[in-house]
C-alpha positions as CSV (number, residue, x, y, z in Angstrom):
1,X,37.9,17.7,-15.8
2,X,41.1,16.4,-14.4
3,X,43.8,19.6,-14.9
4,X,46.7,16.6,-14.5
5,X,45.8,14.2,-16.7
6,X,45.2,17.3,-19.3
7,X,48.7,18.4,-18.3
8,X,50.2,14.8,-19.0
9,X,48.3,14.4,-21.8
10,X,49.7,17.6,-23.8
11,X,53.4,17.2,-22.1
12,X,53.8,15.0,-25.6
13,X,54.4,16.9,-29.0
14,X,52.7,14.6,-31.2
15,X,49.6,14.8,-29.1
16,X,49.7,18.6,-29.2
17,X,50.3,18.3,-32.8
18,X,47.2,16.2,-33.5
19,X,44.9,18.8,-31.3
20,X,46.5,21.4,-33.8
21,X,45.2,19.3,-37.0
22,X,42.0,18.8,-35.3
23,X,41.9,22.4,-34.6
24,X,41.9,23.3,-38.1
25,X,40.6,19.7,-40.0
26,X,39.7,21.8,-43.5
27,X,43.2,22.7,-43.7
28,X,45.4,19.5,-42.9
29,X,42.2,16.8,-44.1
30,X,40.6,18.5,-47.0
31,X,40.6,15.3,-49.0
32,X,38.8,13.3,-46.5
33,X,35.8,11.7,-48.3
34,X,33.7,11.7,-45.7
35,X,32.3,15.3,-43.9
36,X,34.7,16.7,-41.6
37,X,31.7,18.1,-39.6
38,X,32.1,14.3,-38.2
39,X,35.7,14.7,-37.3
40,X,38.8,12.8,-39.0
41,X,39.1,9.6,-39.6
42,X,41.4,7.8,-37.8
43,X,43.6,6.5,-40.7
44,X,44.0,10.3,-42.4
45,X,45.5,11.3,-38.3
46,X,48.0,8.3,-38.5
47,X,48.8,9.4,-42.3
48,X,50.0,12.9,-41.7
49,X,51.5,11.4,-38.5
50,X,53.9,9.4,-40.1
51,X,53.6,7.2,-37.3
52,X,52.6,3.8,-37.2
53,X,48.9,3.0,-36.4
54,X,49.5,1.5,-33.1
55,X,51.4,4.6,-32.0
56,X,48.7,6.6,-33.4
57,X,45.8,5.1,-31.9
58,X,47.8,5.2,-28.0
59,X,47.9,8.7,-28.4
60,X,44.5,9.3,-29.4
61,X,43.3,7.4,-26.7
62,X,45.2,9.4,-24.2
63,X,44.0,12.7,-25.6
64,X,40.3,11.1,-25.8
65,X,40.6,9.8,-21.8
66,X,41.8,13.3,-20.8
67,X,38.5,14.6,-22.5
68,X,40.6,16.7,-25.1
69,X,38.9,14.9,-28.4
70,X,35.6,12.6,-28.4
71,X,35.6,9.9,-30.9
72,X,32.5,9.0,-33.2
73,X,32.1,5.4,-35.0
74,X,30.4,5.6,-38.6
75,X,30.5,2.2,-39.7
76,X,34.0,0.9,-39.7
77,X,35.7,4.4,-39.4
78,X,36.4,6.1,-36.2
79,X,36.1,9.8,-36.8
80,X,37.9,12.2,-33.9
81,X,37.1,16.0,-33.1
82,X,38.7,18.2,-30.6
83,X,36.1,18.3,-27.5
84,X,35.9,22.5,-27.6
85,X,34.0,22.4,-23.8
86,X,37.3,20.8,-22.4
87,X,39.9,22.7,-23.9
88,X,38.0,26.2,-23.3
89,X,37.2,24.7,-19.5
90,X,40.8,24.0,-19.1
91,X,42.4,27.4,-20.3
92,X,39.7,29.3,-18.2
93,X,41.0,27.5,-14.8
94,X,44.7,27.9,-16.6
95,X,43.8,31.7,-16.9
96,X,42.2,31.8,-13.4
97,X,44.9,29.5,-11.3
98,X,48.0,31.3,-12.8
């Protein structure tokens, strides 16, 4: 776990706003067709972002290199989940350091 790049990673509202969704998927993606036990799709995040997909998908990428959310390929969706090891890992050495 890199404690910077997590740092970096959550300095950007819309990223901390997509761990938020993710934290609760039943309640912002309830109408996704497929099981949310998978994650979200990709397309509902960039939806509720109001962003375009491009933006979307460079944030996602940032949260997923800085171990925050794990991504999961079902045919030609991308489905993304909060990685709960990470985050807990993170606010125990948070907790610990300050």
């Amino acid at each position: 776990m890199d404690i910077d790049v997590i740092h970096k990673a959550l300095a950007n509202p819309v990223r901390r706003q997509i761990l938020e969704w993710l934290k609760a998927p039943e309640q912002y993606f309830a109408h996704q067709a497929h099981p949310l036990h998978l994650g979200v799709c990709a397309g509902l995040i960039d939806e509720r972002a109001g962003l375009s997909q491009s933006t979307v998908s460079a944030h996602l990428a940032v949260l997923q290199r800085a171990g925050l959310i794990e991504a999961q390929r079902e045919g030609q969706w991308v489905f993304f989940k909060r990685n709960e090891a990470t985050i807990k890992a993170f606010l125990e050495s948070l907790n610990d350091r300050l």
